[in-house]
C-alpha positions in Angstrom: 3.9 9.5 0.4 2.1 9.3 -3.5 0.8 5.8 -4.6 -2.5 4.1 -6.1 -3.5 3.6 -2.5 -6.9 4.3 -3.4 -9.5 4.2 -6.4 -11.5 7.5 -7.0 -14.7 6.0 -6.1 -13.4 5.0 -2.5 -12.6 9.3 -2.5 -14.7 11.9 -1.8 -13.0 15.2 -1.9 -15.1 17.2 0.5 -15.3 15.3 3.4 -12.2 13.1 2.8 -11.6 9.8 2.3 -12.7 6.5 3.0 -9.5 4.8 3.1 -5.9 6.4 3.2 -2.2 5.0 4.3 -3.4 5.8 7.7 -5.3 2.9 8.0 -2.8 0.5 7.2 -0.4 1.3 9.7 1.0 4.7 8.8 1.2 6.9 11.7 1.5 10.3 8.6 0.9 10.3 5.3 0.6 13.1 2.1 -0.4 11.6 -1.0 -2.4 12.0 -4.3 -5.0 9.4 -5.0 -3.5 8.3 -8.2 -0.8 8.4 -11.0 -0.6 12.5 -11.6 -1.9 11.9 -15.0 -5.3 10.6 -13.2 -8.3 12.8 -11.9 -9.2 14.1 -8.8 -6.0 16.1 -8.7 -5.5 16.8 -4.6 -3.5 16.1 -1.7 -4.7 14.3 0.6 -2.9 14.7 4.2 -4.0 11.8 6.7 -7.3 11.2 4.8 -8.6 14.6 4.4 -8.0 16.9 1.6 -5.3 19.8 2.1 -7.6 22.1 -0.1 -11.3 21.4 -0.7 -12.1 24.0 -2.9 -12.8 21.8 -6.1 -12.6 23.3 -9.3 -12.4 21.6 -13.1 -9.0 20.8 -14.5 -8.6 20.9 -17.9 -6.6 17.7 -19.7 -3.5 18.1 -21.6 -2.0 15.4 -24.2 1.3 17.3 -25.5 3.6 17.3 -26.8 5.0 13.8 -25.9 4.6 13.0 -22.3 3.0 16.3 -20.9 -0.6 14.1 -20.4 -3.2 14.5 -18.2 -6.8 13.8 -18.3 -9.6 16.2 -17.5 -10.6 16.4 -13.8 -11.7 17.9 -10.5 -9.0 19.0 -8.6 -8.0 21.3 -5.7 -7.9 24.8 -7.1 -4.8 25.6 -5.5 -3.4 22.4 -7.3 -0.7 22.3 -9.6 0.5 20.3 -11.7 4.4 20.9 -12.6 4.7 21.1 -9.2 3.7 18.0 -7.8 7.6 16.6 -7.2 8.7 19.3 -5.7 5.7 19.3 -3.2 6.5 16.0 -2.2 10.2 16.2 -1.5 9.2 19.6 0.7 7.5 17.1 2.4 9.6 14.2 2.7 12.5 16.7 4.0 9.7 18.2 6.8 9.0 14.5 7.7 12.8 13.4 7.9 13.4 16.3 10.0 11.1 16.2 12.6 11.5 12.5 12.8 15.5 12.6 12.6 15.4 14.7 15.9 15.4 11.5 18.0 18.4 9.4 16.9 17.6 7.0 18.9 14.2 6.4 17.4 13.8 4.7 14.3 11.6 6.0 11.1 10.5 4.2 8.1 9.4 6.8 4.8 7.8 5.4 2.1 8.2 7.9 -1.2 7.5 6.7 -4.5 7.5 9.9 -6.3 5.1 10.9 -9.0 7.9 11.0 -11.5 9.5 10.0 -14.1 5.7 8.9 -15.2 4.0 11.1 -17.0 3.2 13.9 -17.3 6.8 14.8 -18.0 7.0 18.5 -16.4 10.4 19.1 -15.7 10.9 22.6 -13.2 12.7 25.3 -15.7 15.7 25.0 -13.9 16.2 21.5 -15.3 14.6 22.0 -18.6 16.7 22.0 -21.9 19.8 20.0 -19.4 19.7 16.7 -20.1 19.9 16.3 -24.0 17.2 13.7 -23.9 14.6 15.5 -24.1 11.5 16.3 -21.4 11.8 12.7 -19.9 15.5 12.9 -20.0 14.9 16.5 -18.2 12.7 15.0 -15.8 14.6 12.2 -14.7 17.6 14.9 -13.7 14.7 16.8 -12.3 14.2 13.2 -9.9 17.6 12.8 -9.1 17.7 16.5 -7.9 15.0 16.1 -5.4 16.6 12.7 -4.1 19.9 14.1 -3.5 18.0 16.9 -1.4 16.9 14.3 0.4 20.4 12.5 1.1 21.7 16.0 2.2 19.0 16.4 4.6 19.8 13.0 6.3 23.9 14.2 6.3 22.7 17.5 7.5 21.3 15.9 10.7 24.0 13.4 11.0 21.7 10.2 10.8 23.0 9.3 7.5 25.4 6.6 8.2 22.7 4.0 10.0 19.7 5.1 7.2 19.3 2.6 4.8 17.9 4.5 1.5 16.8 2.8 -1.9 16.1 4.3 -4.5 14.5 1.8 -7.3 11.3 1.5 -9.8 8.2 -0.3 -10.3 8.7 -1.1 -13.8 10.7 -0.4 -16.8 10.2 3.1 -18.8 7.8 3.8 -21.3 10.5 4.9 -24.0 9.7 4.1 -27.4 12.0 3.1 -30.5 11.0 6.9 -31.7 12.3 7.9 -28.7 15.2 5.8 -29.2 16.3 7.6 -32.5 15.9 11.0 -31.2 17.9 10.4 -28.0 20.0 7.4 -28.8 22.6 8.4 -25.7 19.6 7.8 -23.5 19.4 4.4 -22.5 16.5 4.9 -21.0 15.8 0.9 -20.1 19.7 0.1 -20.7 20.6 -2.4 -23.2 16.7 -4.6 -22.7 14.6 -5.4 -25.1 11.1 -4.0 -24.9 9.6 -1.5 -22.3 7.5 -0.6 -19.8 4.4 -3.2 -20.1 6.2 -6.0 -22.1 7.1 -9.4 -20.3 10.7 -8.7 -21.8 13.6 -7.5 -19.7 13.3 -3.4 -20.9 9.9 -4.1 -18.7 11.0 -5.2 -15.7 14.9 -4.9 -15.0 15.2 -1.7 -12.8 18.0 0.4 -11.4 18.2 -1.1 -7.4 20.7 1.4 -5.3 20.9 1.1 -1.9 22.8 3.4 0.7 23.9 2.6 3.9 27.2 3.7 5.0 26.9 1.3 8.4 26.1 -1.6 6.4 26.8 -1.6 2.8 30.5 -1.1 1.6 30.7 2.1 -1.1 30.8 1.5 -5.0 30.0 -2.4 -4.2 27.7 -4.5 -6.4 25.2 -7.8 -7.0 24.8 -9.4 -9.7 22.2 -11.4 -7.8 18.2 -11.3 -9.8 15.8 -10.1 -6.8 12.2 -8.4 -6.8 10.4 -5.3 -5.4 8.5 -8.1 -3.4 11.7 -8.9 -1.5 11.6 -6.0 0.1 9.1 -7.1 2.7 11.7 -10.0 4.0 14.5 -7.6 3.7 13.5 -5.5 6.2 11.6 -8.5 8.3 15.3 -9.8 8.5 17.1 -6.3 9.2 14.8 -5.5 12.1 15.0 -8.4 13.8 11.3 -9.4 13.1 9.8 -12.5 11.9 7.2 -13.1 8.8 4.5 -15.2 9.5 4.3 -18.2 6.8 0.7 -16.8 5.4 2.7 -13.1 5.0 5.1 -12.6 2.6 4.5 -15.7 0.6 6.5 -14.5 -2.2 9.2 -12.3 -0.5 12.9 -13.7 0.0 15.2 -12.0 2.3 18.1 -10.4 0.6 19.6 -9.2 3.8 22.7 -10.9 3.0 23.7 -9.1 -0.1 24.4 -5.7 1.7 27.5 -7.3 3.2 28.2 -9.9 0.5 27.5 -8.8 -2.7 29.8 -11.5 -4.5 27.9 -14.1 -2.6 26.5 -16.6 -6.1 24.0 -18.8 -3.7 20.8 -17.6 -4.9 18.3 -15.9 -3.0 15.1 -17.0 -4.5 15.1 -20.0 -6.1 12.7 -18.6 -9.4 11.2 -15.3 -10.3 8.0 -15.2 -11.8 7.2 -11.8 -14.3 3.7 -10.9 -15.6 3.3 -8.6 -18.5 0.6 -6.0 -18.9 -1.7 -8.3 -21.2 -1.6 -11.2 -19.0 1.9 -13.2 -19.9 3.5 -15.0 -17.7 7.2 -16.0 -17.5 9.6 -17.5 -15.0 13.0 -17.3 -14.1 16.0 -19.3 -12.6 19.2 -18.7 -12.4 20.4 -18.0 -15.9 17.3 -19.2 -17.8 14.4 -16.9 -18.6 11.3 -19.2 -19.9 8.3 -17.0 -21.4 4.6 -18.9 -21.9 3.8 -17.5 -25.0 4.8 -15.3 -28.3 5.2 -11.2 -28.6 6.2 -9.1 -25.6 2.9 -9.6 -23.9 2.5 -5.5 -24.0 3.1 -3.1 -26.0 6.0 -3.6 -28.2 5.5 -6.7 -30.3 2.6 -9.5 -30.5 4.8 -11.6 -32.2 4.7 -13.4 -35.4 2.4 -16.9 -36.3 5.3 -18.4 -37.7 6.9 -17.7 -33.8 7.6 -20.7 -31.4 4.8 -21.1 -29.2 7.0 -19.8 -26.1 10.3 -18.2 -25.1 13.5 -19.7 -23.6 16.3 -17.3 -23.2 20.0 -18.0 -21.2 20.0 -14.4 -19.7 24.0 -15.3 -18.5 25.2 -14.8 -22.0 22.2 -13.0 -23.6 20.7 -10.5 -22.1 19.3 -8.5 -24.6 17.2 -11.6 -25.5 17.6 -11.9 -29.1 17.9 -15.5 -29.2 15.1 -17.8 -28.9 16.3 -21.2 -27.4 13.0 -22.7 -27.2 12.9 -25.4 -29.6 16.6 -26.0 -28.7 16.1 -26.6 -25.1 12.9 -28.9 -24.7 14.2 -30.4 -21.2 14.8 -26.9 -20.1 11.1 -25.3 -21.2 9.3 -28.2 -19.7 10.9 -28.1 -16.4 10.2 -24.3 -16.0 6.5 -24.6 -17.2 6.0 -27.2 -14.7 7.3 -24.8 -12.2 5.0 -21.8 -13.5 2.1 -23.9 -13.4 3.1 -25.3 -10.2 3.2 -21.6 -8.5 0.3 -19.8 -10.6 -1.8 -22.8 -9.0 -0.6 -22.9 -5.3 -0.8 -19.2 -5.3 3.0 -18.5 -3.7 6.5 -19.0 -4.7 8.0 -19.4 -1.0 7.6 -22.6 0.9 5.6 -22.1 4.2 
C-alpha cells in the first residue's frame, strides 16, 4: 500500500496523480508518495488524493529519529499516525477480499515503519527498553499480528502465504549501540543500513503458511528480495518470460525443504549506497573496493584494495582474506564484471 512508487514532480495534489500502483496492475491501492519523512504528506487512494485541502507542514529533526522535512500536506494528515492508518486499511482490504475463499488476493504492504520518523503510538512508548526505534519496531509487530488475526478470524489463514521481511538493514548507529546494547538491531553484522557489509543487507525473512510451510522450520539458504518475483511465478503455476525476471531465482522449494544445501542462485550480487559493488557464492563474500561503501567506514589507505570474506565461519566479517585468497578474488571479479556488463545474473 506505501512505497516510492512515485517522485513528487510526477504528483500533483489537487487533481491527482499522474502515475499510481493502479497503473501497473493493481486493481486498489492506498499509498503515500514517498518515505514519511519526505514532502507532500497525503494519501493518495487509486491516484487521487483522500484530502485535497493542502496546507504547510512544518519539519521536525528530534530528538533522534523523529525527522521530517518541511512540506505540503493534506491538512487532515498526520503524522504518528501513518502506521496505524495503513493497517486499518490493509485489515478493510483483507476482509472484503477474504469473503470469497475461493478467489485468490495478492496485498502488497511495505509499511512506513521502522524508517523514520520514529513515532511510536503511546501505547507502545517507553516498552521496549530500546528506545523510540526499539518502541517502534514493537509498535510494527503489533500492527502485523492484527493483520495475522484478521486472516484466522476469517479462516483463510492456513492457505495465505504471509512474509514479513525488509528492504535493507537498520540505520542503528554504534551510539545507538552503547545506549541499547540488548538491541541487536542488525544482529551480530558489521555495518548498517547503506554499507556493502552484512549489517546492510542481511534481513529478517519469515514466512507463514500453515498449508505449505512446516512450523518453527528454517533455511540457512542466502536468497534476495528479487527472488520474490520467481517465487511466486513458480507457486502459481505461471511462467517468467526469459527478458522478465532476469535476476530472480525461484525459492519455491525451500518452503517444504528447508535443509535442502543445493543452492538456489548460483551468486548474489550487493550494491552499497555509494556505488560498491560485491558478489557472493556460497560461503565466499568478495567486495570490489575498501570501506563499507556507506556510511560506516571509508576504509584506511594502508587497506587491501578489496574484500574477501568466508561468510561460513565468519560472519561478522572481521577478517580480510583478500591477499590470502588470490585464486578466489579473481574468480569472483570475473564473475562481477561478467554480470555488471551483461546486465542480469540469470541465464535466459
Amino acid at each position: 500500500m506505501y512505497d516510492d512508487w512515485t517522485s513528487t514532480e510526477n504528483l500533483s495534489i489537487e487533481k491527482g496523480t499522474t502515475a499510481s500502483p493502479n497503473d501497473l496492475g493493481f486493481d486498489y491501492s492506498y499509498v503515500i508518495p514517498a518515505s514519511l519523512d519526505i514532502a507532500p504528506y497525503v494519501y493518495v487512494r487509486n491516484g487521487k488524493p483522500v484530502d485535497a485541502k493542502i496546507v504547510d507542514i512544518a519539519g521536525r529533526n528530534t530528538p533522534r529519529g523523529v525527522f521530517w522535512r518541511d512540506g505540503k500536506g493534506s491538512a487532515s494528515f498526520r503524522i504518528p499516525r501513518t502506521l496505524d492508518v495503513f493497517g486499518q486499511e490493509a485489515r478493510h482490504f483483507i476482509a472484503n477480499a477474504g469473503r470469497n475463499k475461493s478467489q485468490p488476493f495478492f496485498l502488497y504492504l511495505p509499511l512506513s515503519s521502522p524508517h523514520t520518523p520514529w513515532v511510536p503510538s503511546e501505547k507502545h512508548q517507553n516498552t521496549s527498553n530500546a528506545g523510540l526505534y526499539g518502541d517502534f519496531v514493537q509498535h510494527t509487530d503489533a500492527v502485523v499480528g492484527e493483520l495475522l488475526r484478521t486472516l484466522d478470524s476469517l479462516g483463510i489463514a492456513d492457505n495465505t502465504l504471509v512474509i514479513f521481511t525488509s528492504d535493507n538493514g537498520a540505520d542503528w548507529k554504534p551510539g545507538d549501540k552503547q545506549l541499547y546494547p540488548s538491541h541487536q538491531a542488525n544482529y551480530i553484522f558489521r555495518g548498517e543500513k547503506s554499507d556493502i557489509w552484512e549489517g546492510g543487507h542481511h534481513v529478517p525473512f519469515i514466512a507463514r503458511w500453515p498449508a505449505g510451510i512446516e512450523k518453527g522450520s528454517e533455511s540457512a539458504q542466502t536468497i534476495c528480495l528479487a527472488d520474490l518475483m520467481a517465487t511466486l511465478a513458480s507457486l502459481t503455476g505461471q511462467k517468467l518470460d526469459s527478458k522478465n525476471g532476469q535476476d530472480s531465482f525461484s525459492f519455491a522449494s525451500l518452503f517444504q525443504n528447508p535443509g535442502d544445501r543445493k543452492p538456489v542462485r548460483p551468486s548474489i550480487i550487493h550494491h552499497s549506497v555509494e556505488g560498491m559493488f560485491a558478489i557472493r557464492r556460497v560461503k565466499w563474500k568478495f567486495i570490489d573496493g575498501k570501506g563499507s561503501g556507506g556510511w560506516s567506514s571509508k576504509g584506511n589507505a594502508s587497506d587491501p584494495a578489496g574484500q574477501l570474506y568466508d561468510m561460513e565461519s565468519d560472519p561478522r566479517e572481521t577478517t580480510n582474506l583478500y591477499e590470502q585468497q588470490p585464486e578466489i578474488v579473481k574468480e569472483l571479479k570475473l564473475l562481477l564484471e561478467k554480470q555488471k556488463e551483461q546486465g542480469y545474473s540469470r541465464e535466459l
